[in-house]
LOKOL-28740 format. One record per residue (C-alpha): z, x, y. Coordinates in steps of 0.25 Angstrom, whole numbers, plus 2048, in hexadecimal, padded with zeros to 3 digits. Each point is the difference from the previous one (the first is absolute). Example, Ala and Ser with C-alpha at 12.3 -4.5 7.8 and 13.67 -1.06 7.14 Angstrom:
<atoms>
((81F,831,7EE))
((7FE,806,80E))
</atoms>
This chain:
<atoms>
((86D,843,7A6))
((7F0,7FE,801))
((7F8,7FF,7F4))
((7F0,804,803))
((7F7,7FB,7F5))
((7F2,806,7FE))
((7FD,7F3,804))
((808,801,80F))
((7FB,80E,801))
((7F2,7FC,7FF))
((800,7F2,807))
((806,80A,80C))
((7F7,80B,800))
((7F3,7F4,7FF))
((807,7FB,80D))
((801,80D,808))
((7F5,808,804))
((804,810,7FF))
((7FA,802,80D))
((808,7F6,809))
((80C,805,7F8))
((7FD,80F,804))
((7FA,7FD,80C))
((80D,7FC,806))
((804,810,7FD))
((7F2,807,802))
((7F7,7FF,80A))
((7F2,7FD,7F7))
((7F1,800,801))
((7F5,7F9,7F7))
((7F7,80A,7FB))
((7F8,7FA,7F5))
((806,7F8,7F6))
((80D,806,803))
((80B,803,80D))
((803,80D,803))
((80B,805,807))
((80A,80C,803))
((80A,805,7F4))
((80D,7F9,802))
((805,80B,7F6))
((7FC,80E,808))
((7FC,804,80D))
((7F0,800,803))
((7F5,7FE,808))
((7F4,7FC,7F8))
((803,7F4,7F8))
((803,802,7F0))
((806,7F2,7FF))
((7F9,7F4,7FA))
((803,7F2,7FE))
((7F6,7F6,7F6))
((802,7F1,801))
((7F8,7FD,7F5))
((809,809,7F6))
((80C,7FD,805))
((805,80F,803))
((800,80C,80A))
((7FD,80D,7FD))
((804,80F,807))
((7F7,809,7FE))
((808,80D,808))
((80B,7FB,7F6))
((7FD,7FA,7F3))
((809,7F4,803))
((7FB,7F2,7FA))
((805,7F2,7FF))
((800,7F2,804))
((808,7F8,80C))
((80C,801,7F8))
((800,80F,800))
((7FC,802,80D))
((80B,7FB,805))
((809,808,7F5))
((7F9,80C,804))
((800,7FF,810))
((80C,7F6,804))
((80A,806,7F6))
((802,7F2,7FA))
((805,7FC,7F2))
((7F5,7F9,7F7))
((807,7F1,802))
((802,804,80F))
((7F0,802,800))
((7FD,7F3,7F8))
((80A,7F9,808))
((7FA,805,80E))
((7F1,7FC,7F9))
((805,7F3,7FC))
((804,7FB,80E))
((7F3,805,806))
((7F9,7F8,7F6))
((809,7F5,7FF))
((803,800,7F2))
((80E,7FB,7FC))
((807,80C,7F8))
((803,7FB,7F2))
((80E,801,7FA))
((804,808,7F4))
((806,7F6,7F4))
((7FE,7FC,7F2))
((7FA,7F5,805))
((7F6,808,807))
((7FE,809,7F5))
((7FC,7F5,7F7))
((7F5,7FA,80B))
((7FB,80F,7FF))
((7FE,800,7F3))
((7FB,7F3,7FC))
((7F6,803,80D))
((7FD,80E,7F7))
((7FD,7F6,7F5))
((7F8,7F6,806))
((7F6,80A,805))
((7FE,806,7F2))
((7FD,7F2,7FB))
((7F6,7FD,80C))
((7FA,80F,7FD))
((7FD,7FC,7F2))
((7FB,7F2,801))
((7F3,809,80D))
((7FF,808,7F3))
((7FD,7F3,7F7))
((7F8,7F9,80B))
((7F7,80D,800))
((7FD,800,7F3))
((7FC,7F3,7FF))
((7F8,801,809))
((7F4,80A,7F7))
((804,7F7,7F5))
((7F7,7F4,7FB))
((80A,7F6,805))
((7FD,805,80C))
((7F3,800,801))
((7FE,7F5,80B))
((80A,807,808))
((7F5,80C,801))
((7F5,7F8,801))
((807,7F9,80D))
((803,80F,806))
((7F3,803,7FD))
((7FA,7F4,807))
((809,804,80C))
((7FA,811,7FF))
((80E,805,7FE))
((7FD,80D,7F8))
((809,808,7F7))
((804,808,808))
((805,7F4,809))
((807,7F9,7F4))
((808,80D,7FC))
((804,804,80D))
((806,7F1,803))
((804,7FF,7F1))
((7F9,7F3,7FE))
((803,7FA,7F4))
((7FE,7F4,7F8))
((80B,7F5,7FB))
((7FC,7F9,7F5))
((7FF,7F0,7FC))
((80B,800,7F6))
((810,7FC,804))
((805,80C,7F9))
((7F7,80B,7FF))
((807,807,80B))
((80E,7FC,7FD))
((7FE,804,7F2))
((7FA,80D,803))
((80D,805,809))
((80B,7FA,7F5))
((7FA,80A,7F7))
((802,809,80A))
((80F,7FF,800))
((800,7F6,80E))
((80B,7F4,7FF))
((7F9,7F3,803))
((80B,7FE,80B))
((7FA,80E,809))
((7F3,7FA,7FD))
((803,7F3,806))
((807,808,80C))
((7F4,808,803))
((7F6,7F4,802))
((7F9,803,7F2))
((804,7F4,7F8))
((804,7F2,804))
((80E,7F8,7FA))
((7FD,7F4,800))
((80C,7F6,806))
((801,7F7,7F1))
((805,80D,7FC))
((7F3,803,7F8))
((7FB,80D,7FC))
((7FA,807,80A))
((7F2,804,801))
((7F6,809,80A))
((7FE,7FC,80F))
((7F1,807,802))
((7F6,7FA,7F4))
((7F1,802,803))
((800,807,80D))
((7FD,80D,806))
((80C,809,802))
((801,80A,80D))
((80E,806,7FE))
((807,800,80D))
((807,80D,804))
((80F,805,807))
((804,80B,808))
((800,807,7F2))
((7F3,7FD,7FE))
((806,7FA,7F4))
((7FA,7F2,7FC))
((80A,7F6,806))
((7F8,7F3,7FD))
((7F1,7FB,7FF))
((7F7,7F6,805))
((7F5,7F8,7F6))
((7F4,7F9,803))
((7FC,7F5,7F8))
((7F2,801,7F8))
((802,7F0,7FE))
((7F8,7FA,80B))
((80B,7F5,7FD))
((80C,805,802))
((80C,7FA,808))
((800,80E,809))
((7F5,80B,800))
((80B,80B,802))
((80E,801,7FD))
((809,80A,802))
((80D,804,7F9))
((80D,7F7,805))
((80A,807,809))
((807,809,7F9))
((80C,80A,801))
((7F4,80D,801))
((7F6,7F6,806))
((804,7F9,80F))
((7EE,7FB,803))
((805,7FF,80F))
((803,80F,800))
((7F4,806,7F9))
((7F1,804,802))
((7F6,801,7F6))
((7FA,80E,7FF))
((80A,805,80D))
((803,80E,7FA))
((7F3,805,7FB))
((7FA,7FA,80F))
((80B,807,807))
((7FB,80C,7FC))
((7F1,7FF,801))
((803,7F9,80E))
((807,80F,806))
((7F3,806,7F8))
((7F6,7F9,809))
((809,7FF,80D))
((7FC,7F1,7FF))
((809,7F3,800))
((803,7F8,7F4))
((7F9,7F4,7FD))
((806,7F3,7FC))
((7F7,7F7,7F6))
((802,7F2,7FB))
((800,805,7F1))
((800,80A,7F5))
((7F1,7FF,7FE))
((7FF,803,80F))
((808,80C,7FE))
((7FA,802,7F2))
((7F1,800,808))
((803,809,80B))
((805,80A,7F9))
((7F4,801,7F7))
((7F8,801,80D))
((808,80C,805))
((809,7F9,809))
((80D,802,7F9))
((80B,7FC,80A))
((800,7F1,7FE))
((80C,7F9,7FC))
((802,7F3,7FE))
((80C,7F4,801))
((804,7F9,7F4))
((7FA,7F3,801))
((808,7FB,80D))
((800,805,80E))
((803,80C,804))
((80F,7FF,803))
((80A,808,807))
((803,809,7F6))
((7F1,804,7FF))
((7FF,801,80E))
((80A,80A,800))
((7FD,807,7F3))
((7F0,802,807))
((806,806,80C))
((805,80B,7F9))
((7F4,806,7FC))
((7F6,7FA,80B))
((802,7FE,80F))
((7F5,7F4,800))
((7FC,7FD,7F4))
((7F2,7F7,7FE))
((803,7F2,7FC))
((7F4,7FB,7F9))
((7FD,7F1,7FE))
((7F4,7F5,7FC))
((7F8,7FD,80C))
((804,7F2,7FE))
((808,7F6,805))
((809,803,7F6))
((800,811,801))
((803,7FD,810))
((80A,7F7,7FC))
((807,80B,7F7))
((7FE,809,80C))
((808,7F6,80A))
((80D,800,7F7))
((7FF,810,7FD))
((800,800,811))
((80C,7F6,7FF))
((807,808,7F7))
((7FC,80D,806))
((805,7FC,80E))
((80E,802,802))
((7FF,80D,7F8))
((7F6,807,807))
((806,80F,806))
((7F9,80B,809))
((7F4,804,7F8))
((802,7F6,7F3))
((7F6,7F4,800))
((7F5,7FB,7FA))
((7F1,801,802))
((7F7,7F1,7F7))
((7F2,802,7FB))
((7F9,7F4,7FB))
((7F6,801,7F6))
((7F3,7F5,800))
((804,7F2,7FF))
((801,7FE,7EF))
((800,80E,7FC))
((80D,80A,7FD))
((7FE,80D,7FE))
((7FD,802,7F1))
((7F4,7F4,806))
((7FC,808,80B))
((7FF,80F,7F6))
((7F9,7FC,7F7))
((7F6,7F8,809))
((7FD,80A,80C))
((808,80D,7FD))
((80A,809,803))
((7FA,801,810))
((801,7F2,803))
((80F,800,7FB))
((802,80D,80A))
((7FA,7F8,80B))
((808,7F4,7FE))
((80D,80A,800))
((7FD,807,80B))
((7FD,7F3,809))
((810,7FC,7FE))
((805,7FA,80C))
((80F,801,804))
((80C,7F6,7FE))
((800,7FD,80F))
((7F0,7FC,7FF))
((800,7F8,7F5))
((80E,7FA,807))
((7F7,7FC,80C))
((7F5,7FB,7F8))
((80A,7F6,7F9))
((806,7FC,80B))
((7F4,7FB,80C))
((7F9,7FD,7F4))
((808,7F5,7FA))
((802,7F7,80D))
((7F9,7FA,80B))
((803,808,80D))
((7F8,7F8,80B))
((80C,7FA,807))
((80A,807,809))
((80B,7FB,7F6))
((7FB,806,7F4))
((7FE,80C,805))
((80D,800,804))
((805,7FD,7F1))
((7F7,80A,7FC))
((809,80A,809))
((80C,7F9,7FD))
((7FD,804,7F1))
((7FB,80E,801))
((80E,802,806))
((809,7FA,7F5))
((7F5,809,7F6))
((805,80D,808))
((80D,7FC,7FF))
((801,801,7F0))
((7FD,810,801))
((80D,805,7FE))
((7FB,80F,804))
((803,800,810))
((7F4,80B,804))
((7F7,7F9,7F6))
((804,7F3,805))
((7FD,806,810))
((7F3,804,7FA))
((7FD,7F3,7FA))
((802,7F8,80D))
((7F9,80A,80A))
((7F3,7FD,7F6))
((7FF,7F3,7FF))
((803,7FE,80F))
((7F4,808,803))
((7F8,7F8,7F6))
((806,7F2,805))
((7FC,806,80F))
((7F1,801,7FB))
((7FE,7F6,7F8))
((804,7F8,80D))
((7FC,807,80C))
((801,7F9,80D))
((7F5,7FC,807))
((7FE,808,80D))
((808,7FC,80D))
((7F8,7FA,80B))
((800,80C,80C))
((80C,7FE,807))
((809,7F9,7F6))
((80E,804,7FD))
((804,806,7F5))
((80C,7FA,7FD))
((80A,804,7F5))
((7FE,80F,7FA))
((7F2,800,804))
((7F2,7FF,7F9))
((7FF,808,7F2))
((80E,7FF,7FD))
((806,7FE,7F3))
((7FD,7F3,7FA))
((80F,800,7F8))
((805,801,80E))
((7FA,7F4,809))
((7F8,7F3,7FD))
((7F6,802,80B))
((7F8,80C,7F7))
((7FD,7F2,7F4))
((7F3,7FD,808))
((7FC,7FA,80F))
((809,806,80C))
((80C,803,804))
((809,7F4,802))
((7F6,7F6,7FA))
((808,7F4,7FA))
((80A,7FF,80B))
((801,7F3,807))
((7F6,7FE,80C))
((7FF,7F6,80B))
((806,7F4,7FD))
((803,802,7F3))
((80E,7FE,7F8))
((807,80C,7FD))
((80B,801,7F4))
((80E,7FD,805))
((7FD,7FF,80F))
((7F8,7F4,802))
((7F4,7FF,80A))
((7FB,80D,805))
((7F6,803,80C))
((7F7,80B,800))
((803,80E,7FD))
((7FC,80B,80C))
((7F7,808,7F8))
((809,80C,7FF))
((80E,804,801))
((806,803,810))
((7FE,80F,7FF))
((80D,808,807))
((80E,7FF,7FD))
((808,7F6,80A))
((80D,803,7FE))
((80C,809,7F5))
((802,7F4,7F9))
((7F1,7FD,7FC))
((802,80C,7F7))
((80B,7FD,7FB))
((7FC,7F3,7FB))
((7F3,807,7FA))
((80A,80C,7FB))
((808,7F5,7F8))
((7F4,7FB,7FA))
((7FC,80F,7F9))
((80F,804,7FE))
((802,7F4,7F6))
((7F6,803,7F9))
((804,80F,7FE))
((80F,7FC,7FD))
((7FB,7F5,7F7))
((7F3,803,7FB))
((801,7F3,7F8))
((7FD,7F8,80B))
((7F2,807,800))
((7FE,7F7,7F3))
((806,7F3,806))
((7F9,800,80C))
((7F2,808,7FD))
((7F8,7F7,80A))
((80A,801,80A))
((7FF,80F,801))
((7F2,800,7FD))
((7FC,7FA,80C))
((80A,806,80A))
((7FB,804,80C))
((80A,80B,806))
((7FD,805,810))
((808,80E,7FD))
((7F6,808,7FA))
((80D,809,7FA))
((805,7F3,7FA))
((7F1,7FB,7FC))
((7FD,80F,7F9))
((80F,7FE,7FA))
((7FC,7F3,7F9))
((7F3,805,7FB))
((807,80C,7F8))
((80A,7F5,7FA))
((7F6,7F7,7FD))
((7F7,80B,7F9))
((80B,807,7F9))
((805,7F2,7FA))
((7F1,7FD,7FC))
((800,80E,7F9))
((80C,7FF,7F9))
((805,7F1,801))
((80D,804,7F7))
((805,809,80C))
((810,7FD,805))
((805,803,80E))
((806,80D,7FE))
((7F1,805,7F8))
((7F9,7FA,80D))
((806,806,809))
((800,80F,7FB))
((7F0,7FC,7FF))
((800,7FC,80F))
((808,80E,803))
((7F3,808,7FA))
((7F6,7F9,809))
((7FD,7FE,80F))
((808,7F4,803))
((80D,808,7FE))
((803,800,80E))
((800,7F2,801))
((808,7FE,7F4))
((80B,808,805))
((800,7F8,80C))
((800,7F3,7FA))
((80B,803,7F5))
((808,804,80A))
((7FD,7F7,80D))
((810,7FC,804))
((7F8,7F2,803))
((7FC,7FD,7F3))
((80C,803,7F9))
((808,7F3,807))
((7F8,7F9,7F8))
((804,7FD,7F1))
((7F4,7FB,7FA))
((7FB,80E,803))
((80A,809,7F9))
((7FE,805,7F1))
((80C,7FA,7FA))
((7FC,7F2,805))
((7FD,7F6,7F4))
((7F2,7FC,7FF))
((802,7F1,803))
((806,804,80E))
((7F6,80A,802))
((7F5,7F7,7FF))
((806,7F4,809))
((801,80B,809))
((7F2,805,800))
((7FA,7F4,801))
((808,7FB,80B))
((7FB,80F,808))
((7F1,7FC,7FC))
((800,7F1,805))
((807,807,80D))
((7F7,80B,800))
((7F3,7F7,7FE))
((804,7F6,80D))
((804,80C,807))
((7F3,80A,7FF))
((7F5,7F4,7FE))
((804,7F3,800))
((806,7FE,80D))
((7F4,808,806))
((7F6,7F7,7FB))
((808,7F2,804))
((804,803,80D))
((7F1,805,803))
((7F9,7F3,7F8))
((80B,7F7,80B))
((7FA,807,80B))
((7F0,7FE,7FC))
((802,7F0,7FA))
((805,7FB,80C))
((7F6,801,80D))
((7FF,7F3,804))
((809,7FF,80F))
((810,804,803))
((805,7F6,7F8))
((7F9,808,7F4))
((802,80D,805))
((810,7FD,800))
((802,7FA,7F4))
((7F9,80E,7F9))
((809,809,809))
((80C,7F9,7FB))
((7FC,800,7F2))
((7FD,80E,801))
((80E,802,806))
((807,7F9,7F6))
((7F8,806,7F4))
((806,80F,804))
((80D,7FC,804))
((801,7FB,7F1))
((7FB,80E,7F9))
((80C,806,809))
((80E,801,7F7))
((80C,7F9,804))
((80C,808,805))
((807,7FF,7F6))
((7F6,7FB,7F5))
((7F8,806,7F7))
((7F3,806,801))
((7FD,7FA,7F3))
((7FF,7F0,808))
((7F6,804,80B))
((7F4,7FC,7F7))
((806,7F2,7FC))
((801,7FF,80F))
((7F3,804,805))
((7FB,7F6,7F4))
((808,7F5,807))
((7FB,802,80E))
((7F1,802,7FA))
((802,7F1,7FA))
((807,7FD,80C))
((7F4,804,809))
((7F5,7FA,7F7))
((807,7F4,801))
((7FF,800,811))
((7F3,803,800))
((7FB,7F5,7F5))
((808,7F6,80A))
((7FB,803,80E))
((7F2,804,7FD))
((7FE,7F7,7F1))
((7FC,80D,7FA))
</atoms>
């Protein structure tokens, strides 16, 4: 049987916004600071029901009914109150706690800390108007934080002494052991009596779903201290990786003023904007956000503003918020980055310019995806072919980490498009071919769109090609027309592996980059592979092709995954391991690259070299024979050998020709 705390209770309301909850049961509008909808309790047709984020309840006013998630539920699913939590919990993730003594007691002694913690704010604040506190003002004041500033934060002050707090709570009845637990007083390991943690600093009392005060953070007023802040220890009310500095009370005011919460580097930073009327800030502990922040700030705020130094350091901070942020990223949940002037924070820039010059800064945020790109053609030298390539290579393995599929679609659509104007293509000379998928294309999806033209890199005349040995010049585009049944075949094997095995995509990127296809169905067919692979690299066969379905080339699909032809050959089936799969595929390439370009161009360089009487014009015509005979497969061979043979005859023929002419 389930035991809810206060404690659960509140941690899952603070993880569930009422109108996500309710909105999966009524249709609701925004109107103000509140959603509107239907009654779920009576019939109508003008909209008596309303839902407020920021208070945590809904409210019928056709009939009187009131509550929270939890009652909600109750009131319209005909649930029990632990089937209601229990229903919440999974949504918000929470593990359900069980009832037992030993549970009862963490209860209690969780009760008992938090008094302890309540009282030693009380102390803090009072010393703070006190004469040992009289440096502690004159720093706030230095800083223009007013009164009202100091008692709506609860600053306080912890004086020099090592016992004046801990003497002040053992009068109040707290045992030295809660003390310790809470984070107020250290034990020392010798076994020695205990004493306070915070001497001579500024106290901001750090606040739980509760709004109780769960911990605190001290700045030193000794310019030599070993740290200038310090926060409470871990703790069983205090987990600093879970918790935002001022995150209830900038909850609200941000659904007051329809705008996003802002993430500062400090208290002070909070402390400032509020006094400036910005009041939504919120602020991480000392560390960077983590992923227990992240989520907590998108409970409250689609895109909140992260808001960093101008610095190398603040854009630093900013880079390992994005790395952090990545792989959480959702439909409609990111985050915008808004970099102050370089040396100045936002207390800094407040007190120096004004509340507008803040505003500006805020409302010039940029989003996670700019400040991404920014980073990432920023930080290496992209004037070589190769580079650009790693640049692609990496943006991949970047999109790769977004777990979210749509988000993660979305991701690699954009900064396609970004690569792809960042490095448009020269214009084609009148006439050219386009080769591959065409000009424009998706950058993700072919190497030619890095810079120069289509098919620049590829071996020219008398130049060594990789794995073939000497190659003569290429014709300056591809024989247009298809010759026979089989040269679509070959070229369907080509695309049908990489649907079946979209791996091979990764293996053999180049390769299928730079494939020139006669069939335009086929040609059209890779170019969708290609682009949905870019889109969303984490893609298996079965998610490809209910892609390809949904697009123009699903004709061609269907004839290809079911062509009688191809299915004789096992590297092309589904169930094929990858290591056969990919002997296979490149044995179909090397045939398909002798047969559609290779043989082409030989057989025509033989006929041009040799000019010079019969005894030339013979030797050409038989190399010329020889050369195609060899791309033609044996009987009862393998197609998978007609390269090796046409290489042999090509060596064979250079040879000849060396040997009668000394060429």
């Amino acid at each position: 049987m389930a035991r809810f705390t206060p404690e659960f209770l509140d941690e899952l309301k603070a993880r569930l916004r009422p109108s996500d909850v309710i909105g999966k049961y009524v249709k609701l509008q925004k109107r103000g600071n509140a959603w509107w909808g239907l009654s779920p309790f009576k019939p109508e047709k003008t909209p008596s029901f309303t839902v407020d984020d920021r208070r945590g309840s809904y409210h019928c006013f056709s009939t009187q009914n009131h509550g929270d998630i939890i009652t909600f539920l109750i009131e319209t699913q005909g649930l029990t109150f632990p089937e209601a939590v229990e229903r919440l919990a999974a949504d918000a993730g929470l593990v359900l706690p069980i009832e037992s003594p030993a549970e009862a007691a963490r209860a209690e002694k969780a009760q008992g800390l938090a008094e302890a913690c309540a009282a030693a704010a009380k102390f803090y604040q009072a010393m703070l108007h006190r004469a040992d506190g009289r440096g502690a003002m004159d720093y706030l004041r230095g800083r223009e934080v007013t009164d009202a500033q100091i008692d709506a934060f609860g600053i306080g002050f912890a004086p020099s002494s090592r016992h004046a707090l801990k003497d002040y709570l053992l009068n109040k009845g707290f045992a030295d052991e809660v003390l310790v637990e809470a984070g107020l007083l250290i034990k020392p390991e010798d076994g020695g009596a205990s004493y306070d943690r915070f001497r001579n600093r500024i106290m901001f009392p750090i606040l739980g779903t509760r709004d109780r005060v769960i911990a605190f953070g001290g700045r030193a007023l000794d310019p030599n201290a070993k740290a200038k802040y310090l926060n409470s220890p871990e703790t069983p009310l205090f987990h600093k990786g879970s918790v935002l500095y001022n995150f209830t009370n900038a909850r609200a005011a941000s659904a007051d003023d329809k705008k996003p919460l802002i993430v500062c580097e400090g208290y002070m930073d909070v402390i400032a904007l509020w006094g400036a009327g910005i009041k939504r800030a919120v602020a991480p502990l000392g560390t960077a956000l983590t992923e227990d922040q992240l989520a907590l700030l998108w409970r409250s705020s689609d895109e909140p503003v992260l808001c960093f130094d101008g610095d190398s350091a603040g854009v630093q901070a900013a880079h390992r918020s994005i790395d952090r942020a990545l792989a959480m990223l959702k439909p409609g949940k990111s985050l915008n980055f808004a970099f102050l002037p370089e040396g100045q924070d936002p207390d800094d820039l407040l007190r120096s310019e004004g509340v507008a010059a803040m505003n500006d800064v805020l409302e010039k945020a940029r989003p996670l995806v700019d400040v991404l790109w920014t980073r990432e053609i920023s930080i290496r030298d992209l004037e070589t072919p190769e580079r650009r390539a790693a640049l692609r290579s990496h943006l991949r393995e970047l999109v790769k980490q977004i777990t979210d599929k749509d988000v993660r679609g979305a991701y690699g659509e954009e900064l396609s498009q970004r690569l792809n104007a960042q490095f448009k293509p020269a214009p084609r000379e009148s006439g050219s071919g386009q080769g591959g998928y065409g000009q424009g294309g998706n950058p993700f999806r072919q190497s030619g769109q890095w810079g120069g033209r289509q098919g620049q890199g590829r071996p020219g005349r008398g130049q060594f090609d990789r794995g073939m040995g000497f190659r003569f010049a290429a014709p300056a585009r591809p024989t247009p027309g298809l010759k026979s049944p089989s040269q679509w075949v070959r070229e369907a094997s080509l695309v049908l592996a990489a649907i079946n095995h979209p791996v091979l995509l990764e293996r053999h990127e180049a390769a299928y980059f730079e494939l020139d296809l006669v069939d335009p169905g086929l040609k059209a067919l890779l170019g969708e592979v290609l682009s949905a692979i870019s889109t969303d690299p984490a893609l298996d066969s079965a998610g490809l092709k209910s892609h390809l379905t949904k697009t123009g080339v699903a004709g061609t699909l269907e004839r290809v995954t079911h062509d009688p032809q191809l299915g004789n050959h096992r590297f092309l089936r589904p169930e094929t391991e990858i290591d056969e799969v990919e002997q296979g595929f490149r044995n179909a390439l090397a045939h398909h690259l002798f047969e559609s370009t290779h043989k082409q161009e030989v057989a025509r360089s033989a006929s041009q070299i040799f000019t010079d009487g019969d005894d030339a014009w013979k030797a050409a015509a038989a190399a010329r024979e020889e050369l195609i005979n060899s791309s033609k497969p044996e009987e009862d061979g393998d197609e998978g050998d007609s390269p090796r043979r046409f290489t042999d005859a090509l060596e064979k023929m250079k040879q000849t020709v060396e040997k009668k002419f000394g060429r």
